[in-house]
SEFIDREN-270939 format. One record per residue (C-alpha): x, y, z; residue number from 1; residue in one letter. Coordinates in steps of 0.1 Angstrom, whole numbers, always signed. Layout:
(pt (X,Y,Z),NUM,A),
...
% end
This chain:
(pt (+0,+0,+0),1,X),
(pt (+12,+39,-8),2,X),
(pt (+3,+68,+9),3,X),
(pt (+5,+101,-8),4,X),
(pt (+5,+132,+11),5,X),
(pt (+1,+166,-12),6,X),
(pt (+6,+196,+4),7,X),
(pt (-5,+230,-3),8,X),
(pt (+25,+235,-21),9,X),
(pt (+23,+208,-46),10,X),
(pt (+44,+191,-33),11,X),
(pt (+42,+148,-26),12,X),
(pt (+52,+134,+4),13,X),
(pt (+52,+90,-1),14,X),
(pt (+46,+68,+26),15,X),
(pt (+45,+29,+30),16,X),
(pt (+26,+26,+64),17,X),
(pt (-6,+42,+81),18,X),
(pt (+17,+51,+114),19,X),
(pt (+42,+71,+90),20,X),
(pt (+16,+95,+86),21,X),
(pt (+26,+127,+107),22,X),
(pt (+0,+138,+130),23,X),
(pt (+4,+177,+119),24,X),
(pt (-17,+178,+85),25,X),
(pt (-24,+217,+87),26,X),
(pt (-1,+220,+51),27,X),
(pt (-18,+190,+41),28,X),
(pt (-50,+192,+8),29,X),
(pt (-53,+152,-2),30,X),
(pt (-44,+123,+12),31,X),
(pt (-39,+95,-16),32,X),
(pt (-42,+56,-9),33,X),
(pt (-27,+34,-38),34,X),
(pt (-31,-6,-41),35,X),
(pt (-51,-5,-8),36,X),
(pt (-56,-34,+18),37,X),
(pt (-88,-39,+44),38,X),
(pt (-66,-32,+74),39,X),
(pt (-48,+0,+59),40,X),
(pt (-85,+8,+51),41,X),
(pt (-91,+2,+88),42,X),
(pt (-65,+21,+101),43,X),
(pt (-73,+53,+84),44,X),
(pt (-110,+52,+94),45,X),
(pt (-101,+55,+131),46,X),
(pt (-75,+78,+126),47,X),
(pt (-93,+100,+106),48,X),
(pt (-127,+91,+114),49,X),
(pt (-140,+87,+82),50,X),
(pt (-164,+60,+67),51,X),
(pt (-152,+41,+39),52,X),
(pt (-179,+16,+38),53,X),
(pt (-187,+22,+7),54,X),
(pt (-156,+8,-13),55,X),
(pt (-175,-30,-7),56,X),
(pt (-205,-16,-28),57,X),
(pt (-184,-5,-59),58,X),
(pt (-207,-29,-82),59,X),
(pt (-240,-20,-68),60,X),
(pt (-263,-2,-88),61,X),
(pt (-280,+16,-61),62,X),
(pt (-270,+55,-60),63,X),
(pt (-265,+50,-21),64,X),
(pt (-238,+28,-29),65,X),
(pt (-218,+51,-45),66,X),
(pt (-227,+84,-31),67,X),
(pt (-228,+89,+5),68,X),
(pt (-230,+126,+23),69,X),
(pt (-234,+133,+62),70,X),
(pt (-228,+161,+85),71,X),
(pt (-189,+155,+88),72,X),
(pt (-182,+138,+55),73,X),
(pt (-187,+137,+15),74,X),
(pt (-181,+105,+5),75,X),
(pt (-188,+94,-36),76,X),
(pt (-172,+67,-58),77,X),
(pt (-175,+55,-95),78,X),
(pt (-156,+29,-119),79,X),
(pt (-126,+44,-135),80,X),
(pt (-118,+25,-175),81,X),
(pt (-86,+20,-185),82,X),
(pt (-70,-3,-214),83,X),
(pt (-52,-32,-197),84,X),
(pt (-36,-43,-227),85,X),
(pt (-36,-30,-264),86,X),
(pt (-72,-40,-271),87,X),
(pt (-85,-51,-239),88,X),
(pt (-102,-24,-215),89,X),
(pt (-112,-33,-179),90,X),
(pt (-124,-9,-141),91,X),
(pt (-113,-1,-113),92,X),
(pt (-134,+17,-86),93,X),
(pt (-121,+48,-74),94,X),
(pt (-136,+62,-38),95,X),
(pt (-133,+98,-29),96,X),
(pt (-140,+109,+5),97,X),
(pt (-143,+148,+18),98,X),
(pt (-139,+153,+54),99,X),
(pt (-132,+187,+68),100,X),
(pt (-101,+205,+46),101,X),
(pt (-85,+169,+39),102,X),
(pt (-95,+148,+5),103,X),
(pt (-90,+105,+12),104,X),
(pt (-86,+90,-27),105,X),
(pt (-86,+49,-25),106,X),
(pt (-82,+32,-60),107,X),
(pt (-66,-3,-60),108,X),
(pt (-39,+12,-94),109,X),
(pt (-28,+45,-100),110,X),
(pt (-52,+57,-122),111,X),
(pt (-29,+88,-128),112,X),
(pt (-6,+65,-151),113,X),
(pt (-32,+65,-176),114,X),
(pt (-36,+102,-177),115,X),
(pt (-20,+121,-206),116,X),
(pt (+5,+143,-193),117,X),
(pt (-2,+174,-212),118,X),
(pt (-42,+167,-196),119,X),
(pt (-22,+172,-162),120,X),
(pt (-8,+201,-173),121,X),
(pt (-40,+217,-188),122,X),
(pt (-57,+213,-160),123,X),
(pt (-29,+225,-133),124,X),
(pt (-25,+256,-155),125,X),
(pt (-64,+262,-156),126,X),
(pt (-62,+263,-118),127,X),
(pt (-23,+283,-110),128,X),
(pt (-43,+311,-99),129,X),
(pt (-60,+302,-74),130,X),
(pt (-49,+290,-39),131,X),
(pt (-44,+249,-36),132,X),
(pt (-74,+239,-13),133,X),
(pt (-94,+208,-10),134,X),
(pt (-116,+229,-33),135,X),
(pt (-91,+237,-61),136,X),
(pt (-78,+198,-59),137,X),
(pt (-118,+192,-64),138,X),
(pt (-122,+210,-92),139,X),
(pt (-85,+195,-107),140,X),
(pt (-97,+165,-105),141,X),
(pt (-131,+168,-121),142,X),
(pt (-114,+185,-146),143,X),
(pt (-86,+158,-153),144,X),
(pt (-116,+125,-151),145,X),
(pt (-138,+147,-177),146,X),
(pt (-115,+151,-203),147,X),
(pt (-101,+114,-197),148,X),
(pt (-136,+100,-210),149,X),
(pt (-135,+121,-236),150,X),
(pt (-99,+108,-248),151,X),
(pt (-112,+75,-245),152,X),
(pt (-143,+80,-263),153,X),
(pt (-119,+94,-287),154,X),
(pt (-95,+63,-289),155,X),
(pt (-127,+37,-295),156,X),
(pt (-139,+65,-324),157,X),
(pt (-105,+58,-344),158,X),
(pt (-101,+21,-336),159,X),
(pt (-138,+17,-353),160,X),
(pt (-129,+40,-384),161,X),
(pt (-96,+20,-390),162,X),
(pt (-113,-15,-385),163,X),
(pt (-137,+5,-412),164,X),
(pt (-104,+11,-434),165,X),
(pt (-87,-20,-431),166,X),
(pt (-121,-45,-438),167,X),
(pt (-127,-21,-475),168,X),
(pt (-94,-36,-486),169,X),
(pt (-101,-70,-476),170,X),
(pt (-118,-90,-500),171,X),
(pt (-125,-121,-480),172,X),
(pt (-134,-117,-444),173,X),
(pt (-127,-143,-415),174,X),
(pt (-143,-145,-379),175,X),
(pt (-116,-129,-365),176,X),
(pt (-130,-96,-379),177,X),
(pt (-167,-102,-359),178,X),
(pt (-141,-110,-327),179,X),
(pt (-123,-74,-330),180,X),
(pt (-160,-56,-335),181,X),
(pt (-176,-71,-305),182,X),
(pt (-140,-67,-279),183,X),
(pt (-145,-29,-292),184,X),
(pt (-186,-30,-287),185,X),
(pt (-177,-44,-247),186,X),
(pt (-148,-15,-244),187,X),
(pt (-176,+7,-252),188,X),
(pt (-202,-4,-228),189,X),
(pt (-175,-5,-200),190,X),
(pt (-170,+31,-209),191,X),
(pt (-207,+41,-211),192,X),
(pt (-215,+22,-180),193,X),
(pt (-187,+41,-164),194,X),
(pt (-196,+76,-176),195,X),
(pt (-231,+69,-167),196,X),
(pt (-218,+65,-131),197,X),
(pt (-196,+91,-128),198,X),
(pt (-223,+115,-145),199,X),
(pt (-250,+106,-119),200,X),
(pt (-221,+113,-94),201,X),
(pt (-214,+152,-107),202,X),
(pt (-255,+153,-107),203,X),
(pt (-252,+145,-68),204,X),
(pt (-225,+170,-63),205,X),
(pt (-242,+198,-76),206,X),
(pt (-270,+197,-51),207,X),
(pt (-240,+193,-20),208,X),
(pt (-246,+221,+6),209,X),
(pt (-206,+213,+10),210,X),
(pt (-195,+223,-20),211,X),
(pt (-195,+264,-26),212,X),
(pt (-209,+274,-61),213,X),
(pt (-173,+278,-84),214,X),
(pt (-170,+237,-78),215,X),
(pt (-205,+235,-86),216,X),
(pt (-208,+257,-120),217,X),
(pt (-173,+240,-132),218,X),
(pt (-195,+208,-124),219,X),
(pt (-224,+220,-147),220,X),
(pt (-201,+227,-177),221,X),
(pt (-186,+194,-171),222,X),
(pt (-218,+178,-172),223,X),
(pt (-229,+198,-201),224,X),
(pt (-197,+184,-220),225,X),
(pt (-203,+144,-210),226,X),
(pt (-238,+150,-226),227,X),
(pt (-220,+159,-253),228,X),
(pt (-195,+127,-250),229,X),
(pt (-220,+102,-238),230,X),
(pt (-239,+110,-277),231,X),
(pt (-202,+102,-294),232,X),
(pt (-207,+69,-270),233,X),
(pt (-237,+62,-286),234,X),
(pt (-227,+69,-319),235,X),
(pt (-201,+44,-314),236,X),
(pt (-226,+16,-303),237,X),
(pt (-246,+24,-338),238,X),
(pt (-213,+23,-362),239,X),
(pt (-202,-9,-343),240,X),
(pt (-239,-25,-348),241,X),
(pt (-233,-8,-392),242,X),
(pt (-201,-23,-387),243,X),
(pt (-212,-59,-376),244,X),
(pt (-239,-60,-404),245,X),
(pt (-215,-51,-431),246,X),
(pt (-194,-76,-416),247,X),
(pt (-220,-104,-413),248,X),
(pt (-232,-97,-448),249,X),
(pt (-198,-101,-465),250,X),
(pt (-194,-136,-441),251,X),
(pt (-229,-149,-459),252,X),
(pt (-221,-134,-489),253,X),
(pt (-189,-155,-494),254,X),
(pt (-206,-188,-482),255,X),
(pt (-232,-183,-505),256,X),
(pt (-207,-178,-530),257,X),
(pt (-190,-212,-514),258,X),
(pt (-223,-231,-518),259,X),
(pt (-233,-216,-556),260,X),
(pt (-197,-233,-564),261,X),
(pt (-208,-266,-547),262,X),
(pt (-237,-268,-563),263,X),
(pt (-224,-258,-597),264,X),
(pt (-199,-288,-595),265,X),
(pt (-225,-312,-579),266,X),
(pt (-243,-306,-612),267,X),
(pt (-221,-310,-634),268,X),
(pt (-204,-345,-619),269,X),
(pt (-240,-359,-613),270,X),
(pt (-247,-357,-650),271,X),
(pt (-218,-378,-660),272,X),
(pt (-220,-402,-635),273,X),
(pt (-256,-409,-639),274,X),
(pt (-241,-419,-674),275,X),
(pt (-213,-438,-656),276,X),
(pt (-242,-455,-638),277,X),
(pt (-267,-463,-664),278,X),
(pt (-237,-482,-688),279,X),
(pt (-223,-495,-657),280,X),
(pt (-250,-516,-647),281,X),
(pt (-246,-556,-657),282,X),
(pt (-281,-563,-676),283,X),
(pt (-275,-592,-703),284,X),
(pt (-291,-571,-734),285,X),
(pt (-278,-534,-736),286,X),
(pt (-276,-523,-778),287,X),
(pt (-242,-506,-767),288,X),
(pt (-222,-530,-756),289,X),
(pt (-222,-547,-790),290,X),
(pt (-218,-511,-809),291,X),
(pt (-188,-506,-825),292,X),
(pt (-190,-463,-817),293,X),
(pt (-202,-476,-782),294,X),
(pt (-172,-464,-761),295,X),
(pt (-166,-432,-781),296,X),
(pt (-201,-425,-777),297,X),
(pt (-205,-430,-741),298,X),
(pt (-171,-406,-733),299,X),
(pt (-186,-380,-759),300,X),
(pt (-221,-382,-741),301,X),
(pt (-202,-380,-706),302,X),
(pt (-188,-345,-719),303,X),
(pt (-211,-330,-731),304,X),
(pt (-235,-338,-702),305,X),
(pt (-205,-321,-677),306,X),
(pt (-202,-292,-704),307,X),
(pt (-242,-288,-707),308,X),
(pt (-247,-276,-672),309,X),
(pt (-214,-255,-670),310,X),
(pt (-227,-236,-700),311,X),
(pt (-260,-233,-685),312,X),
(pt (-244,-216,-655),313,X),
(pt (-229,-196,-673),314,X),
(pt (-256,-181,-691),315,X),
(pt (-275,-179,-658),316,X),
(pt (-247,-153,-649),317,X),
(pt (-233,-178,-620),318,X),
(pt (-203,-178,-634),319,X),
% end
């Protein structure tokens, strides 16, 4: 487990252990708890006396589960995406808890790692004017988680036009193609379910008595941009379902094609051996057998009824 201590001025103070913690926090605006265990999570409620109940009920659907305020504390939480490997995205709950002047963050990973740098920096220059409280770090925050969903909403956008590219040059598709489309259509519901939760979080935060009205009108235009982001999300869900058809089409278009080609030369070989059958059979009287043009005539009939049906086909168009 890491502790984080960031003071007023910016800077980071690292510990390992709840009793490094110095009993002083007057500099202190956060308090940041990386890769978190049950008795760390322990220890920091009876230090601090906070309640951090609520990072058992990360999967609940119930608003109470994720957003909790009382008289001494603000507590919220919501599922924070991120791509675990090159295609695959998983969640991680994330609890924030407001007590007093002090901020408690819990998050099993550093969530920070997946945070473009020049985001950080956007967002630290938006707020170099004004004085580093648990308010400011608030409204950082906010700041830095909005414009993350709206990378990632980007991200799924280009990975969906270039799956778009790459299938118009292929002229035969596989499976493998309907695999890609539907690990893309999950990465996008992970990322709408999380939105959706972190949306109805903001919503919560606005009507907070704890919160003074800056927080909550850079909330509002936050919310006011997810609306905007959570329609891209959509849209993303509707070119993956295009995709999928035009996918699934192609697939029956080119077993049909397989099958026309099966029949064709099911035709055409049934022909001759229902030829090969007829003079194969061993009846005592057959005119043929004591014709002297009987074996030419038999391989001539055998061609032509293979070469019939082939240029039958092909005046049908199916070739």
């Amino acid at each position: 487990m890491i502790i984080e201590l960031l003071k007023s001025d910016k800077e980071i103070i690292t510990l390992e252990h709840v009793e490094q913690i110095p009993d002083d926090l007057s500099g202190i605006s956060s308090v940041q708890v990386i890769g978190y265990t049950q008795a760390g999570v322990t220890q920091l409620e009876k230090l601090f006396g906070i309640d951090a109940s609520m990072l058992n009920h990360g999967d609940d659907i119930e608003i109470s589960s994720h957003y909790l305020e009382k008289e001494d504390q603000l507590a919220f939480n919501f599922t924070f995406p991120y791509f675990s490997s090159e295609n695959g995205m998983e969640e991680v709950v994330i609890c924030f808890i407001l007590k007093e002047k002090l901020m408690f963050s819990f998050m099993a990973i550093n969530f920070e790692q997946f945070i473009p740098e020049n985001q950080k920096q956007k967002q630290f220059d938006h707020i170099s004017t004004l004085p580093f409280t648990l308010d400011t770090f608030l409204l950082m925050m906010i700041g830095i988680i909005s414009d993350y969903f709206a990378d990632l909403t980007e991200v799924i956008a280009k990975n969906i036009k270039i799956i778009y590219s790459n299938l118009q040059k292929k002229e035969l598709l596989s499976e493998n193609a309907l695999d890609e489309i539907t690990k893309l259509k999950f990465n996008n519901f992970i990322l709408k379910e999380s939105l959706n939760k972190y949306r109805r979080i903001l919503l919560m935060l606005r009507k907070s008595k704890k919160l003074n009205e800056q927080i909550k009108e850079a909330i509002l235009m936050d919310l006011n941009d997810l609306t905007v982001i959570n329609e891209y999300v959509q849209n993303n869900f509707e070119r993956l379902d295009d995709l999928k058809e035009y996918v699934s089409n192609k697939v029956d278009m080119e077993q049909n094609r397989i099958f026309k080609t099966l029949t064709i030369v099911t035709v055409c070989i049934s022909l001759p051996m229902l030829v090969a059958g007829i003079y194969g059979m061993n009846f005592k009287f057959m005119p043929e057998l004591e014709w002297a043009y009987g074996y030419t005539y038999v391989i001539i009939l055998l061609l032509l009824s293979f070469l019939a049906p082939l240029i039958w086909f092909k005046w049908k168009k199916w070739l």
